[in-house]
C-alpha positions in Angstrom: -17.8 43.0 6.5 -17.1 40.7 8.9 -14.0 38.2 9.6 -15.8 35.2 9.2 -17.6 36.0 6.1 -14.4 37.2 5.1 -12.6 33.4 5.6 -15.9 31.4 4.3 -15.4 33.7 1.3 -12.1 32.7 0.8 -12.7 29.0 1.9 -11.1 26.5 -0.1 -13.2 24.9 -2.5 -15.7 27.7 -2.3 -17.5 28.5 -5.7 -17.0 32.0 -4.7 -13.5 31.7 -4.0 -12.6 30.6 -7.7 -15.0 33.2 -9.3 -13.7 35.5 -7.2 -10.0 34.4 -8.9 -11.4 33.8 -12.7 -12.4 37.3 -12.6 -8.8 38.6 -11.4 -7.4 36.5 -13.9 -9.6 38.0 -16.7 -8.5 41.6 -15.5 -5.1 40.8 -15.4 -5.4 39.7 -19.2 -8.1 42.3 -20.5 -5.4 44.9 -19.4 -2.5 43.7 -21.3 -4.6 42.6 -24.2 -6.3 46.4 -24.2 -2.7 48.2 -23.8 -1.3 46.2 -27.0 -4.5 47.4 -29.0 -4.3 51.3 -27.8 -0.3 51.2 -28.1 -0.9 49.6 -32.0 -3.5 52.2 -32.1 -1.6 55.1 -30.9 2.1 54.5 -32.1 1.9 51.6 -35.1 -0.4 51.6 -38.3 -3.8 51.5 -39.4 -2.8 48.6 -41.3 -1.0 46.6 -38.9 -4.0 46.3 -36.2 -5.8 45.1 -38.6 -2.9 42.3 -39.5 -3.2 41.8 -36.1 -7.2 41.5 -35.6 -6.7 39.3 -38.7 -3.7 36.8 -36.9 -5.7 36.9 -33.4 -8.4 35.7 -35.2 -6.5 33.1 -37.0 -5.5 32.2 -33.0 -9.0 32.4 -32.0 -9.7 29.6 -34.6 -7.3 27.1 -33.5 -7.7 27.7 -29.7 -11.8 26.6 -30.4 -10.3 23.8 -32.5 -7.7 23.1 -29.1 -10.6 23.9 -27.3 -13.3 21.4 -29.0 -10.8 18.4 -29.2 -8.6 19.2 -25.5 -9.9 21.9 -23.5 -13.1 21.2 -22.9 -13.4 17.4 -22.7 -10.4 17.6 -20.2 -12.6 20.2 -18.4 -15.9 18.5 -18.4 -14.6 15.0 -17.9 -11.9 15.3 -15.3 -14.4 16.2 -12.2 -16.0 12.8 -13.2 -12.6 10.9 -12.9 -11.0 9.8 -9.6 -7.8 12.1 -9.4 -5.0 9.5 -10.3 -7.2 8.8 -13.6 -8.0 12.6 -14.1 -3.9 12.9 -14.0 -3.1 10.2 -16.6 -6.2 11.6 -19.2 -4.4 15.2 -18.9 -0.7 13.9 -19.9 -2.2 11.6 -22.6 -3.9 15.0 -24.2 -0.8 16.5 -24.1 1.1 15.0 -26.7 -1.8 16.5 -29.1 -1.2 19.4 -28.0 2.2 19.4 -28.9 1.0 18.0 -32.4 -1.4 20.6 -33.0 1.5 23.4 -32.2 3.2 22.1 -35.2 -0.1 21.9 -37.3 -1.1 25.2 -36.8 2.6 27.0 -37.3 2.2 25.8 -40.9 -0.8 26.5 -41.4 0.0 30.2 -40.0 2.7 30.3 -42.4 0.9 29.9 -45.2 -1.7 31.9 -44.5 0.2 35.0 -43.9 2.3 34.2 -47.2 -0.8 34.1 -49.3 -3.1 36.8 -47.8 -0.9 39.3 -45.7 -0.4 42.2 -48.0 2.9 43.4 -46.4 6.2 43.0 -47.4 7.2 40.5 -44.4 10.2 38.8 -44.4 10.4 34.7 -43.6 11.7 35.5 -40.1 8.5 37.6 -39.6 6.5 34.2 -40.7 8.6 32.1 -38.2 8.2 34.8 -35.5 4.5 35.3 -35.4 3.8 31.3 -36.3 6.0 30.3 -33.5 3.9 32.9 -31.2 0.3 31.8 -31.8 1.6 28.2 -31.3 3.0 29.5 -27.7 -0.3 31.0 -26.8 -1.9 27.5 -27.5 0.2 26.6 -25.1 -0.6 28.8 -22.4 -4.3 28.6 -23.1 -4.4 24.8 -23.0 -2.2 25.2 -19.3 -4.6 27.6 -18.0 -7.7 24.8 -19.2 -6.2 22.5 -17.2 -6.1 24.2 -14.0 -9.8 25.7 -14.5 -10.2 21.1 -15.2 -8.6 20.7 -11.2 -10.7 23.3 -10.2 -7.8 25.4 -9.3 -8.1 29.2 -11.3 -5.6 31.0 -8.8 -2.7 28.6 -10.2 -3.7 30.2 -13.7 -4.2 33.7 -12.3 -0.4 33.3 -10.9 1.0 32.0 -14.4 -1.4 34.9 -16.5 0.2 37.2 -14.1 3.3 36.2 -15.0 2.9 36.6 -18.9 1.3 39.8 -18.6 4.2 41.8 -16.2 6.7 39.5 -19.2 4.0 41.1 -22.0 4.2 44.8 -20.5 7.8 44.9 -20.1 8.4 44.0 -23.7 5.1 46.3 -24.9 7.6 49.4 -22.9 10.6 48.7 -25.0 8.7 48.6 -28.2 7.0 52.1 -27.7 10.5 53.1 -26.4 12.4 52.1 -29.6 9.1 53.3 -31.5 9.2 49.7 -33.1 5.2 49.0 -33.3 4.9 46.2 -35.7 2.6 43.2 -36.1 5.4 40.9 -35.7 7.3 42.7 -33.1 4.2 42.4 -30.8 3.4 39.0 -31.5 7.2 38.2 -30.6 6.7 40.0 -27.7 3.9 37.8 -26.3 4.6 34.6 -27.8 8.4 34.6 -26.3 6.1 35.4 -22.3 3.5 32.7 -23.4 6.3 30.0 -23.8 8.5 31.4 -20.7 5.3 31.1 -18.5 4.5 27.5 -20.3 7.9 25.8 -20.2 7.7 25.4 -16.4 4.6 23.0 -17.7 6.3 21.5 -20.8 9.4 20.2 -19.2 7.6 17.7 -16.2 5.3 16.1 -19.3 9.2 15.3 -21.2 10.9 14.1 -18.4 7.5 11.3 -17.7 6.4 11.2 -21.0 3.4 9.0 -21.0 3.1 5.8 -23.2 1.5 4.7 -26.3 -1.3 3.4 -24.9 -2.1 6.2 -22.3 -1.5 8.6 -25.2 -4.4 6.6 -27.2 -7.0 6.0 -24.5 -7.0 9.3 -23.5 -7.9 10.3 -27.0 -10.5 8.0 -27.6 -12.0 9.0 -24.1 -11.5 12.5 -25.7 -13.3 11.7 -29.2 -16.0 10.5 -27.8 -17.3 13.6 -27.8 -14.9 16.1 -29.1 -15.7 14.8 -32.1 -18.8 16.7 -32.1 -17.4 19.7 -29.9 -15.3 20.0 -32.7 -18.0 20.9 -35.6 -19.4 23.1 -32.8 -16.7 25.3 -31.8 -15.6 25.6 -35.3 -18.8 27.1 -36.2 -18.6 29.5 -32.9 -15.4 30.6 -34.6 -17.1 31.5 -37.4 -20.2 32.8 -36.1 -18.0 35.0 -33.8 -15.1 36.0 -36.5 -17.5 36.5 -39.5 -16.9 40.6 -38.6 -13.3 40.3 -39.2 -13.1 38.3 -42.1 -16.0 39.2 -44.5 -14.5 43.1 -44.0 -11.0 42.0 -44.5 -11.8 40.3 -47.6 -14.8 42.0 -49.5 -13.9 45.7 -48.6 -10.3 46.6 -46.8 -8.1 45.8 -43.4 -8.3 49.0 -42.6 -12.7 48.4 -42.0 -11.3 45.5 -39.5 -9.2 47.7 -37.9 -12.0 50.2 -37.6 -14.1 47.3 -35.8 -11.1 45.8 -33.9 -11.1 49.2 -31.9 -14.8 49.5 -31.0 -14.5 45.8 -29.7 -11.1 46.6 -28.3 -12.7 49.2 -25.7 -14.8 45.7 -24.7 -11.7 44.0 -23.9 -12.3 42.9 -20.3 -15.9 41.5 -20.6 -14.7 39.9 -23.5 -12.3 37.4 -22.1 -14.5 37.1 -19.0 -17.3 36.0 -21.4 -15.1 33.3 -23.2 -13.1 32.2 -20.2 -16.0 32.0 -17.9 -17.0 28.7 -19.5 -13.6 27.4 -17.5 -14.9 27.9 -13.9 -18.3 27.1 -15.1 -17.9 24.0 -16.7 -16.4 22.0 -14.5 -19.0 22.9 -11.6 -21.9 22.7 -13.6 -20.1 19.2 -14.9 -20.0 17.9 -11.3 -23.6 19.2 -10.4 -25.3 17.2 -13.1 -23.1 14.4 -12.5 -24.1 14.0 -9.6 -28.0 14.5 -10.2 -28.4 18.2 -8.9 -30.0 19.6 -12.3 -32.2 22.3 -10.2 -28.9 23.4 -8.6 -26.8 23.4 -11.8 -29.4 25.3 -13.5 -29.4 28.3 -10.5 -25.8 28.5 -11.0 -26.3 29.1 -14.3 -29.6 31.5 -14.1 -27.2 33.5 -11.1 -23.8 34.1 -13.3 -26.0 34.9 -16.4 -27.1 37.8 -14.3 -23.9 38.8 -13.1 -22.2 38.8 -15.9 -25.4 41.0 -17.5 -25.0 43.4 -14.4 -21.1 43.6 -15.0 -21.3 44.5 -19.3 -24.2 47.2 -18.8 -21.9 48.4 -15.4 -18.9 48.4 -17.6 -20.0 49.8 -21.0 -21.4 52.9 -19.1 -18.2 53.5 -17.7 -16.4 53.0 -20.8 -19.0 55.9 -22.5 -18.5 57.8 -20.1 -14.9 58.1 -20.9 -14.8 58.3 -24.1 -16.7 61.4 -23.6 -14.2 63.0 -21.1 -10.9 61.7 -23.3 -9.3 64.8 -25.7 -10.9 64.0 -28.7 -7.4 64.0 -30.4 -6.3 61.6 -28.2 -6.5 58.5 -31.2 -5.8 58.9 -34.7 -8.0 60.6 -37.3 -8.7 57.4 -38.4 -10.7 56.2 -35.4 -13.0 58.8 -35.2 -16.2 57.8 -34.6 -15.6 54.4 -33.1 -17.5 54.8 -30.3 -20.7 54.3 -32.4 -19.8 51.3 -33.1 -19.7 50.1 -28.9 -23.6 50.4 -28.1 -23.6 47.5 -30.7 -21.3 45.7 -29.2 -23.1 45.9 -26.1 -26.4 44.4 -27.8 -23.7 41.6 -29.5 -22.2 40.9 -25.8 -25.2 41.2 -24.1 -27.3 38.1 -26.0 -23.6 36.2 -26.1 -23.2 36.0 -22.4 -27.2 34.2 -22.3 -26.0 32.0 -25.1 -22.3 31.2 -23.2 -24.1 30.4 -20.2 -26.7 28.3 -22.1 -23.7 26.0 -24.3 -22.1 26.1 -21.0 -24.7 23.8 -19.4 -25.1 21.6 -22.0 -21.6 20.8 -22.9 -21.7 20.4 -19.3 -24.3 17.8 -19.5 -22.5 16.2 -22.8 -24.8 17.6 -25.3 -22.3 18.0 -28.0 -23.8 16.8 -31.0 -26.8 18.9 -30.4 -25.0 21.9 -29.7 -22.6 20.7 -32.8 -25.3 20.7 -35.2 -27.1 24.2 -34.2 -24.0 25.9 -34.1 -23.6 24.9 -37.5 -26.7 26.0 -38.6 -26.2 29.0 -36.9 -23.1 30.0 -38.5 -23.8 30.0 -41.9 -26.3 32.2 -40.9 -24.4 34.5 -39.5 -21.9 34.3 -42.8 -24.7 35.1 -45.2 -26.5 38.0 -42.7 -22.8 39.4 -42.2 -22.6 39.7 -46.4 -25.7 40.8 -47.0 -25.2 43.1 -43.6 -21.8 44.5 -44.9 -23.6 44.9 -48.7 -26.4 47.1 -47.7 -25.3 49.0 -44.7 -21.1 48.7 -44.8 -18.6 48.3 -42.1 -21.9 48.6 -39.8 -23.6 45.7 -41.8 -20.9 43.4 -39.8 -22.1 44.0 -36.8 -25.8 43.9 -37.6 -25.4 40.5 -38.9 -23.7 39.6 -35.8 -26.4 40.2 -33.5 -29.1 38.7 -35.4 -27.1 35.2 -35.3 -26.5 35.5 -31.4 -29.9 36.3 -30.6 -31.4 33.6 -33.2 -28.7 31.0 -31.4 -30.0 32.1 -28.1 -33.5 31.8 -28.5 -32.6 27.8 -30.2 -30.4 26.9 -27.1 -33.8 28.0 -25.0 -36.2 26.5 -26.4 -33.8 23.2 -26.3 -33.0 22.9 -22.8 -36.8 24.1 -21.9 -38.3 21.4 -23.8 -35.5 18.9 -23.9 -35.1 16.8 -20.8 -31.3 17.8 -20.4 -29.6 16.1 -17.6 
């Protein structure tokens, strides 16, 4: 390889260039996220991975919510803005941001009181509250630099987090103290370390009233619709945990949270993707180059496709090389369960790439409304799955929803004149 494909690679603005750094920062994350799961697998309970699957879940939900209302208009509108206006738009969405930490910590609260079976003590509630609402934080940080087109800023502050993550992850299997809330106390404290550099600037210019308001209005335009729609991606993609966790045991979740766990790094690239693509494709179709937009989107479709068949191979492979006493008794078997994740991952990326495009092009009631549709499908296959075939039925149910979503989003933007 040359020098000077070497420096056009790495030329600024290149669509390679911040690929090349949304894929670093996936790894970067994929690896802390994967050592939490083996080291809860490994060293803590049964029971408390599945709390945990449970909680991230419960994170997962109010990061779409962030994402439907924030995130994502920020991302797709900003490239349409002049810079000085795209500046002004991201500190008015702040100050929701800061009202939705406070929303969801209660909400947390309660839902750990009335559906965690553990005895937890009220600090625990506070502790792991107090964390998902710091990992809001950082997720809605790392949005905004993926909105100015700028990933390596977030791979630096990721980075950051994770070395702050892995020390702490060292002193817990140290002390052997491998608890629910001692990891989510672990990487909430690095999520608001690595976000406070953020949050202090927005206090000391705190934008005005009517700043604060336009920018929502700008934002509810079509958040409002984003909104229903990410909601019911939520759902579609957490029915697995839930309808387990609530019709047969935590430990079935826990069961499933490992198969998935092994998945790790192509599943953050999947749903973090979105934030280099977005913001691209936005731009593209802004400015009338739908042929070109939709080759971006054909090209990291089938890169993405390459990398998950590349990757689950290699992760088979291992598992067949590993001691087979290497987990717990109660995992056994676990690696049945990852050639279904493959079929689940591989009709998800499609289906990304697809709701990518046309949130891109502003289509957010349409994909609001079929996502609903969509995910009260899943609900009832995933019951009816879990009913007939067990802790397998989850997964069945799941891939029937992603590949009936799939083939709706295609036949929409095939026959719909999306621009």
């Amino acid at each position: 390889m040359n020098s000077k494909y070497i420096s056009r690679f790495f030329e600024k603005g290149s669509f390679k260039t911040k690929a090349f750094y949304t894929i670093l920062d996936q790894a970067v994350l994929s690896i802390v996220n994967l050592l939490i799961g083996i080291s809860m697998i490994i060293y803590g309970t049964q029971e408390h991975y599945g709390y945990y699957t449970v909680l991230i879940g419960l994170f997962n939900l109010y990061a779409s919510v962030q994402n439907a209302v924030i995130n994502t208009p920020m991302i797709v509108l900003s490239p349409r803005m002049s810079e000085e206006d795209a500046v002004i738009f991201r500190k008015g969405l702040f100050v929701f941001v800061l009202i939705f930490f406070l929303v969801s910590t209660i909400i947390t609260s309660f839902f750990i009181f009335f559906s965690i079976d553990e005895n937890l003590n009220i600090l625990s509630y506070v502790i792991i509250s107090f964390a998902i609402g710091a990992l809001l934080f950082r997720d809605y940080f790392r949005s905004e630099e993926y909105a100015q087109l700028k990933p390596l800023k977030a791979l630096k502050r990721d980075t950051v987090y994770s070395i702050l993550s892995l020390m702490g992850l060292v002193s817990l299997v140290l002390s052997v103290n491998i608890s629910v809330q001692s990891v989510f106390f672990i990487i909430g404290f690095s999520a608001l370390l690595v976000s406070l550099v953020k949050i202090l600037p927005v206090f000391n210019d705190r934008p005005s009233t009517n700043v604060v308001k336009k920018s929502f209005e700008k934002s509810w335009e079509y958040s409002k619709w984003s909104l229903v729609g990410a909601s019911s991606s939520w759902l579609q993609g957490n029915a697995f945990v839930y309808v387990p966790f609530f019709l047969i045991n935590v430990k079935e979740v826990a069961l499933l949270a490992a198969a998935r766990l092994m998945m790790t790094p192509i599943t953050l690239l999947i749903s973090s993707w979105g934030n280099v693509m977005r913001p691209v494709l936005s731009k593209n179709l802004a400015d009338n180059k739908k042929e070109k937009a939709k080759n971006l989107m054909v090209k990291a479709t089938l890169l993405l496709l390459c990398l998950l068949l590349l990757y689950t191979i290699l992760i088979l492979c291992i598992i067949h090389l590993i001691p087979t006493n290497f987990l717990p008794n109660a995992y056994s078997g676990v690696n049945s369960f990852i050639i279904i994740w493959f079929a689940v991952y591989f009709v998800r990326i499609i289906r990304t790439n697809l709701s990518s495009y046309l949130q891109s092009a502003l289509r957010f009631k349409l994909l609001a409304v079929v996502g609903l549709i969509i995910s009260l499908i899943t609900v009832i296959t995933t019951i009816i799955g879990v009913a007939l075939f067990g802790t397998d039925g989850a997964l069945y149910g799941l891939v029937i929803s992603e590949l009936l979503y799939c083939i709706v989003l295609s036949w929409v933007l095939k026959e719909k004149n999306i621009k």
